[in-house]
C-alpha positions in Angstrom: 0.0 0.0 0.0 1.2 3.5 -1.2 0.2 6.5 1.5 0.7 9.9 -0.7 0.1 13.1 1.4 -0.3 16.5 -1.1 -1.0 19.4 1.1 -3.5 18.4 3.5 -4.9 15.3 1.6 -4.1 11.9 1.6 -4.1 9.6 -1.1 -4.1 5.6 -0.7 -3.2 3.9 -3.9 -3.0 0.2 -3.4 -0.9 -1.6 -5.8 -1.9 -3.7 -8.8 -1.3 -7.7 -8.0 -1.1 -9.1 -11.6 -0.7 -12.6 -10.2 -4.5 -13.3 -8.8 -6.2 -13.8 -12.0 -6.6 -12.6 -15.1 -7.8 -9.1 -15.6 -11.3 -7.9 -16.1 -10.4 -6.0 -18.7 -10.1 -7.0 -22.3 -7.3 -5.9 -24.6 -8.4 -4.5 -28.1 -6.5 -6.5 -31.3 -4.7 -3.4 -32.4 -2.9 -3.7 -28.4 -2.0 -7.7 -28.9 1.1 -7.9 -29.6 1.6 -10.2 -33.1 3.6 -13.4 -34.1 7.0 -11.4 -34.3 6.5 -8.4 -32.0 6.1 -8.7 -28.4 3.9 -5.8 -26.6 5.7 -3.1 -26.1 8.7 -4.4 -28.0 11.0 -1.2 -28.9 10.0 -1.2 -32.7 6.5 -0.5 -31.9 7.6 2.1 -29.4 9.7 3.3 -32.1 6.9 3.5 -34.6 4.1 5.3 -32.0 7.0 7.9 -30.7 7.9 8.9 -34.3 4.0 9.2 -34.9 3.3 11.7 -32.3 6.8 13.5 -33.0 5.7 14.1 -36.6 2.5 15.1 -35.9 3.7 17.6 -33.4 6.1 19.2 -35.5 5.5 21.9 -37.9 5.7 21.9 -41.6 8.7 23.3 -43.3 6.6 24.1 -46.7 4.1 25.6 -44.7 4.6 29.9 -43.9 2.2 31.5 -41.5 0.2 33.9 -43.1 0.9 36.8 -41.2 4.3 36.7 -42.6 2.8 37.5 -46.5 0.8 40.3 -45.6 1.9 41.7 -49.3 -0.2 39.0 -51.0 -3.5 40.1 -49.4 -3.1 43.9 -49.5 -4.6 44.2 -53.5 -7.5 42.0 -52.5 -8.2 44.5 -49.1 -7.9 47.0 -51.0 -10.3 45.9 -54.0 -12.7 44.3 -51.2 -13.0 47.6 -49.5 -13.3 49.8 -52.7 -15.9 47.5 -53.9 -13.8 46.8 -57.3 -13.5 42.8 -56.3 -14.4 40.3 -59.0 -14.7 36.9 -59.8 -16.4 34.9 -62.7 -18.1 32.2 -62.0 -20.8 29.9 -62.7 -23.9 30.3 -60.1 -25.2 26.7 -59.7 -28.4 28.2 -57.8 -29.2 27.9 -54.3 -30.8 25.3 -52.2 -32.5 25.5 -48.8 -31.0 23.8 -46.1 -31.4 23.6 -42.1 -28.0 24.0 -40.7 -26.4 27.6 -40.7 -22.5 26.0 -40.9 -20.7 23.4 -41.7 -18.5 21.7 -44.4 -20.9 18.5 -45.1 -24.2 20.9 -45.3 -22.2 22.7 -48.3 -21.1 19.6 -49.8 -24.3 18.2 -49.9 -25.8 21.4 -51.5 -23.6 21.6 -53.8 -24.0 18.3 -55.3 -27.6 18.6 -55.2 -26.9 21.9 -57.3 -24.7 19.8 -59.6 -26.8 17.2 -59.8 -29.8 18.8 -60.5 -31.5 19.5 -64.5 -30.3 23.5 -64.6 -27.7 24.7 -66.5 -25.3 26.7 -64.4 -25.5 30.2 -65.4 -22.4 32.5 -66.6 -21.9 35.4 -64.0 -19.8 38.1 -62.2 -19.3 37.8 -58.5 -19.0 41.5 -57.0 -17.6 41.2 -52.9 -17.4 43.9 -50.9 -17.4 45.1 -47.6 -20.9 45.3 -47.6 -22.5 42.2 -49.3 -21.9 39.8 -52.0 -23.4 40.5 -55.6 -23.7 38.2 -58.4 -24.6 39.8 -62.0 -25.7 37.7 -64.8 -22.7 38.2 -67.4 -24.9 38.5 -70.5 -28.0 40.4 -69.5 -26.3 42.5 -66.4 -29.4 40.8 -64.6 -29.0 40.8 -60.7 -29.7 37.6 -59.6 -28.2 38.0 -55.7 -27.8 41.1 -53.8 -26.4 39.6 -50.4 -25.7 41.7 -47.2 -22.6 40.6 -45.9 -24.1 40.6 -42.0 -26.6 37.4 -43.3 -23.9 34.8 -44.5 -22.8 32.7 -42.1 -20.6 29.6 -43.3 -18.8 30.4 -46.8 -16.4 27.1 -47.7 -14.7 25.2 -50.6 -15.7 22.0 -52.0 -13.5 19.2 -51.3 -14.9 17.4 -54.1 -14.9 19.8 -56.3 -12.0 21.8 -57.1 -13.6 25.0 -58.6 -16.7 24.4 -56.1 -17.0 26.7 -53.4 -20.1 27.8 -51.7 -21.7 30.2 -48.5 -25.1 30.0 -46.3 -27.1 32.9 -45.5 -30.3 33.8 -44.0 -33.1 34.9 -46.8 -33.9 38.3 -46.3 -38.0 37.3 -47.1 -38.7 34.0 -45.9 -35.4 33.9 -43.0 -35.1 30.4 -44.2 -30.8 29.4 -44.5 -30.2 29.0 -48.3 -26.9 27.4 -49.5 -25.8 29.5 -52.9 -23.4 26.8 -55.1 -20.8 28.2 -57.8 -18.2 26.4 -60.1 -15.1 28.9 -60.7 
């Protein structure tokens, strides 16, 4: 028996006996140890320390970006003059129930790609204020976005030139997911 005093507490630990019986608990496979490798042999060890050393340690090819502040002044600036463009192909938007999240604007999206519409040709306008996409032929709006309703904008991983965003319609206050190809 092991008597630990911290401060004014005491702690009683009593030791483990591995010699009366087997234990209650049950090891998963993945802890057995195999044919050629005893548990806790020092290749394993090896292989789990280099694991959590590598996934610990920073990336050489990857630079923080507040050390390239010069590649995001232009798009500031254009963002806040109102002067930032993109084409794109609007895919259309869908409703759906979650304001965020990845897997809600993946599942839009291929909905949106799925689905018997043509994607139509158009200008995305950003600005500090709101998001505006122009039809590129007939200068039609087809979304006038304030900035304050959109919640979740994010990429598809699917998709390379997917990328979508989630707002709150100004009308009917349902969340709509708006799809577009780059």
């Amino acid at each position: 028996q092991l008597i630990i005093i911290m401060g004014t507490t005491t702690s009683t630990h009593e030791p483990l006996d591995h010699k009366t019986g087997p234990s209650p608990f049950k090891r998963h496979a993945s802890c057995r140890g195999t044919k050629g490798e005893r548990r806790g042999s020092p290749k394993r060890m090896d292989r789990l320390r280099r694991s959590f050393r590598d996934s610990f340690r920073r990336r050489k090819e990857h630079v923080p970006e507040s050390s390239k502040p010069h590649l995001w002044q232009a798009d500031e600036a254009a963002v806040r003059a109102g002067t930032c463009t993109f084409q794109v192909k609007y895919l259309g938007c869908v409703e759906v129930f979650e304001s965020r999240g990845m897997q809600v604007c993946e599942e839009a999206l291929k909905v949106l790609r799925n689905s018997r519409r043509r994607p139509v040709k158009a200008v995305l306008f950003v600005s500090g204020d709101g998001l505006r996409v122009v039809e590129d032929e007939t200068k039609g709006l087809i979304v006038d976005q304030t900035i304050e309703k959109v919640s979740f904008c994010a990429p598809d991983r699917s998709h390379d030139k997917g990328f979508s965003y989630i707002c709150r319609d100004g009308t009917t206050r349902r969340w709509m997911c708006h799809g577009f190809l780059a």
